[in-house]
C-alpha positions as CSV (number, residue, x, y, z in Angstrom):
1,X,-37.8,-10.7,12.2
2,X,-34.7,-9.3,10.9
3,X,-33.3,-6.1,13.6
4,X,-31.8,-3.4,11.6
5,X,-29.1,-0.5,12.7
6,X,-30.7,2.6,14.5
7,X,-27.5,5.0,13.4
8,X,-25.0,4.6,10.2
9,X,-22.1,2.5,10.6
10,X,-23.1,0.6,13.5
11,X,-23.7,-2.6,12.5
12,X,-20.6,-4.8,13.7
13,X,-21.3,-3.4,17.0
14,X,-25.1,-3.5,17.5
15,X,-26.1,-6.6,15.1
16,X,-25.7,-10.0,17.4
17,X,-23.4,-12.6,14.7
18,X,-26.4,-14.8,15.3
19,X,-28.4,-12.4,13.4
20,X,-25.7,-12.4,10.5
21,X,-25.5,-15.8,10.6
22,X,-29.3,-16.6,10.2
23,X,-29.6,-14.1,7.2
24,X,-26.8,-16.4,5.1
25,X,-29.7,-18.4,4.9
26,X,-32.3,-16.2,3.4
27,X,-32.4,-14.9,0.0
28,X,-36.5,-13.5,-0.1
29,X,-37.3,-10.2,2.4
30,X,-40.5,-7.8,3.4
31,X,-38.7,-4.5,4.1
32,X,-39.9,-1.0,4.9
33,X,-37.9,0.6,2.0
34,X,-35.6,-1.1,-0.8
35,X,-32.7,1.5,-1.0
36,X,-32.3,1.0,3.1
37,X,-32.5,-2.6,3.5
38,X,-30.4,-3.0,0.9
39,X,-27.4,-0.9,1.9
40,X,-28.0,-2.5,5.1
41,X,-27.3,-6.5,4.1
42,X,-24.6,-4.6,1.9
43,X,-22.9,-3.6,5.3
44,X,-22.6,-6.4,6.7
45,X,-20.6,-8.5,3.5
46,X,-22.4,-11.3,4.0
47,X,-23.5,-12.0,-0.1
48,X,-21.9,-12.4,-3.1
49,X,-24.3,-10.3,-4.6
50,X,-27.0,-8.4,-3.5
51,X,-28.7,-8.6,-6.6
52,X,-30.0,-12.2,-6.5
53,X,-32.1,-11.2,-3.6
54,X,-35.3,-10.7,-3.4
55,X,-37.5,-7.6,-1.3
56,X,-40.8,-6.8,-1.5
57,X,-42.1,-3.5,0.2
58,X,-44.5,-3.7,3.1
59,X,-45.4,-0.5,4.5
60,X,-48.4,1.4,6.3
61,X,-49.5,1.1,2.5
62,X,-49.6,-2.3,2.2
63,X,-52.8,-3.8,1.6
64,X,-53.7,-7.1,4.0
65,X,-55.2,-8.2,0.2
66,X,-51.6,-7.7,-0.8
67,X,-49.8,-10.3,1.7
68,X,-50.9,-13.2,0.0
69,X,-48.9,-12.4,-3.2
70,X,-46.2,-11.0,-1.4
71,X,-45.7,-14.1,1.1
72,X,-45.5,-16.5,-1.9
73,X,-41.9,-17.9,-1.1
74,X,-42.8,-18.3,2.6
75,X,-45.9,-20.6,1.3
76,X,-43.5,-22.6,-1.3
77,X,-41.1,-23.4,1.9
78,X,-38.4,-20.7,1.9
79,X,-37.7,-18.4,4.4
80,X,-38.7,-14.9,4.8
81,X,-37.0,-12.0,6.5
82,X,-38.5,-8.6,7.5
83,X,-36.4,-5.9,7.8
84,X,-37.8,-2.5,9.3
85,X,-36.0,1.2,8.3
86,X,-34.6,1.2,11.6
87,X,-34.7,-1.0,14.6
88,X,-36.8,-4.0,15.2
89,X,-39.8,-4.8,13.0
90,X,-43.1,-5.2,14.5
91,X,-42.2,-2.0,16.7
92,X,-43.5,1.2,15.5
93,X,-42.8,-0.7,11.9
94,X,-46.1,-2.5,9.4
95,X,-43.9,-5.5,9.9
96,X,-46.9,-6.8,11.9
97,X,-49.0,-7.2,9.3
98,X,-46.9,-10.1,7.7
99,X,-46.3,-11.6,11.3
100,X,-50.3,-11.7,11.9
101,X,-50.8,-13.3,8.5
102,X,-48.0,-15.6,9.3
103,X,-50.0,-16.8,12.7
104,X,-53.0,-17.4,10.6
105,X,-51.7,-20.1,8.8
106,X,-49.4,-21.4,11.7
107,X,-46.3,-20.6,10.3
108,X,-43.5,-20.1,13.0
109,X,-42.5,-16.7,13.4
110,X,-38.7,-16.2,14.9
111,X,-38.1,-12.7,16.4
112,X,-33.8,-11.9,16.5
113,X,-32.4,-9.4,19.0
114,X,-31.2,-6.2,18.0
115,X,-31.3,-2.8,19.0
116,X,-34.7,-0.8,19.7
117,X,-34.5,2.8,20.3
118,X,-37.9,2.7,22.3
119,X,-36.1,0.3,24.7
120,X,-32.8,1.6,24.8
121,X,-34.5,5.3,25.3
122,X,-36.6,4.0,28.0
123,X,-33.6,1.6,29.7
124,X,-31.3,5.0,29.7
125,X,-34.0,7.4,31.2
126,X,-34.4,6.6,35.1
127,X,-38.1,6.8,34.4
128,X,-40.5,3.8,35.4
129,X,-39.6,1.0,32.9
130,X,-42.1,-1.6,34.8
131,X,-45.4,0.7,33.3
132,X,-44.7,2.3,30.1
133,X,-47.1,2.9,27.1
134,X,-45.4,4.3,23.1
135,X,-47.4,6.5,21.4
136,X,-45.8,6.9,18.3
137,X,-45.9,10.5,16.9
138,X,-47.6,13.5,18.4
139,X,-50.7,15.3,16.4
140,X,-49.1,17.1,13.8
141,X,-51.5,20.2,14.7
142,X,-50.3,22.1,17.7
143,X,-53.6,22.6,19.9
144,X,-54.1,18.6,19.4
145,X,-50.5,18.4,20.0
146,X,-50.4,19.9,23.7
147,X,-54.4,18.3,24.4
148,X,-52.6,14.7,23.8
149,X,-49.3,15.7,26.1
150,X,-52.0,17.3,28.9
151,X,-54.2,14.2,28.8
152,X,-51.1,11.8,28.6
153,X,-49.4,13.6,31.7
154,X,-52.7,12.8,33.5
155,X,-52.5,9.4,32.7
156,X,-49.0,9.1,33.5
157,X,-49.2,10.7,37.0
158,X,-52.3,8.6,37.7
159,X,-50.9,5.1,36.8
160,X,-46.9,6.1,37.6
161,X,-46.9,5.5,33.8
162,X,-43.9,6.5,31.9
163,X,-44.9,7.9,28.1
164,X,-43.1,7.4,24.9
165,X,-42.9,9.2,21.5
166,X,-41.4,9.5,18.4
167,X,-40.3,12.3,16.3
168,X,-39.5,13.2,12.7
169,X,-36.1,14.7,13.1
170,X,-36.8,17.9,11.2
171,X,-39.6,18.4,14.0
172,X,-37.2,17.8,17.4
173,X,-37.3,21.4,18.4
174,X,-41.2,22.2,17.6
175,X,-42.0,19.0,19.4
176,X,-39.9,19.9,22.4
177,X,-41.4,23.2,22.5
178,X,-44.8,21.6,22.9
179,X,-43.3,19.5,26.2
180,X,-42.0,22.6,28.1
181,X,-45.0,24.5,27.6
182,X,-47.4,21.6,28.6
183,X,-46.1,19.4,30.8
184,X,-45.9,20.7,35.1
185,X,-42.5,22.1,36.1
186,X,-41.9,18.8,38.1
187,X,-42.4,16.5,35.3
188,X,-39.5,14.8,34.2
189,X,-38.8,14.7,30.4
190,X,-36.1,12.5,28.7
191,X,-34.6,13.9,25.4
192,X,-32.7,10.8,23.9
193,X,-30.7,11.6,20.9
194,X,-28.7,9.3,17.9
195,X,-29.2,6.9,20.5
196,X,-26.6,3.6,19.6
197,X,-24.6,6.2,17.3
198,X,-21.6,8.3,17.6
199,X,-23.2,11.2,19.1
200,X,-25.7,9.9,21.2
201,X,-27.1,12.1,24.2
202,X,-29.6,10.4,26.9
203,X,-30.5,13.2,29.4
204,X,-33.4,13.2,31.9
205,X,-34.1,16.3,34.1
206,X,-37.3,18.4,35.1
207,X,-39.5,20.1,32.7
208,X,-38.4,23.6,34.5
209,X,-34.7,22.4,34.5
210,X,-35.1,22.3,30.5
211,X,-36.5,25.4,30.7
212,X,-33.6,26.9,32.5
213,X,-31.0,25.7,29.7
214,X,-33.1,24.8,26.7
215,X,-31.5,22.7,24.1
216,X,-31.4,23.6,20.4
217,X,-31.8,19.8,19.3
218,X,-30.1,18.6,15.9
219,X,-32.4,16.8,12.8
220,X,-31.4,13.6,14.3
221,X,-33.5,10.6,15.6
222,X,-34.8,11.2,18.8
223,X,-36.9,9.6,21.5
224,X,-38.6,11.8,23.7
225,X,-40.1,10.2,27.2
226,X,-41.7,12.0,30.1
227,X,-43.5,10.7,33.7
228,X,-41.8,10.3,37.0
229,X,-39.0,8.8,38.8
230,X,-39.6,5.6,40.6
């Protein structure tokens, strides 16, 4: 379980050399998408050529039919590496489809450090990291949208749970919207931004303190987490 870069250009400083030095030894890779994973190994100068390795895609469209085919080199005794978009696979990432087929058949899987936003977000907010539940993406529709953050806030102030979500970038501001208006004024609502990059902004304050100064939010990943202070 190969841990990608969360922001451009990062890769020397968030990529442990233990990472590096395992993928010198693997030449056959499940990744999210081609073009990224291979600038990616590109980055980090590690191959002669880029071109005698191998990737297969494994995405939310991957069929479990599919793996068999896919996880041929891993049967014939080579390694495999899975390399997500961004971040660690097997987090928010189909890269648990191959690790579950891999269990089946008892075939060791090795998960490497690297950076998660979800983590990092959540380490960085002040919020409780000792109960925490992701939830991916919000409802795409608005009313759905602001029933999920209601019944979520419930949750959170019932269990002292500390929520976590996702966002496309080009939604950060329509999504943030739907936090102000739904959440009570004494929530408190992290807005983590390029987190691990150059421009990275981790700020936690009340739901009415956002609403006092609102933020215009860039199309940059975010990580947007909300419950209470322990």
């Amino acid at each position: 379980m190969i841990p990608n870069v969360i922001s451009e250009g990062t890769q020397f400083e968030v990529i442990p050399a233990h990472v590096i030095k395992a993928l010198k030894s693997i030449s056959h890779f499940l990744v999210e998408d081609v073009r990224t994973a291979r600038r990616f190994l590109s980055s980090l100068k590690i191959y002669d050529s880029i071109d005698r390795l191998h990737f297969e895609v494994l995405n939310k469209d991957t069929k479990e039919t599919d793996l068999a085919e896919m996880m041929k080199p891993l049967l014939s005794g080579n390694y495999m590496g899975i390399i997500s978009e961004s971040g660690c696979p097997g987090v928010a990432d189909p890269g648990a489809k191959a690790v579950a087929f891999a269990h089946q058949r008892n075939i060791q899987v090795i998960p490497l450090v690297g950076p998660s936003s979800i983590l990092l977000g959540l380490m960085a907010s002040g919020l409780n990291g000792q109960k925490f539940a992701f939830h991916g993406y919000l409802p795409i529709d608005s009313k759905e949208a602001i029933k999920t953050i209601k019944d979520l806030e419930r949750e959170s102030k019932q269990k002292q749970q500390t929520q976590i979500f996702i966002e496309t970038p080009f939604r950060n501001n329509q999504v943030l919207d739907h936090f102000l208006n739904s959440l009570d004024p004494d929530t408190q609502l992290t807005i983590a931004i390029d987190i691990a990059g150059d421009k990275e902004n981790i700020r936690t304050k009340s739901v009415r303190d956002w609403k006092a100064f609102k933020p215009v939010l860039p199309k940059t990943p975010s990580i947007f987490l909300f419950g209470q202070t322990i």
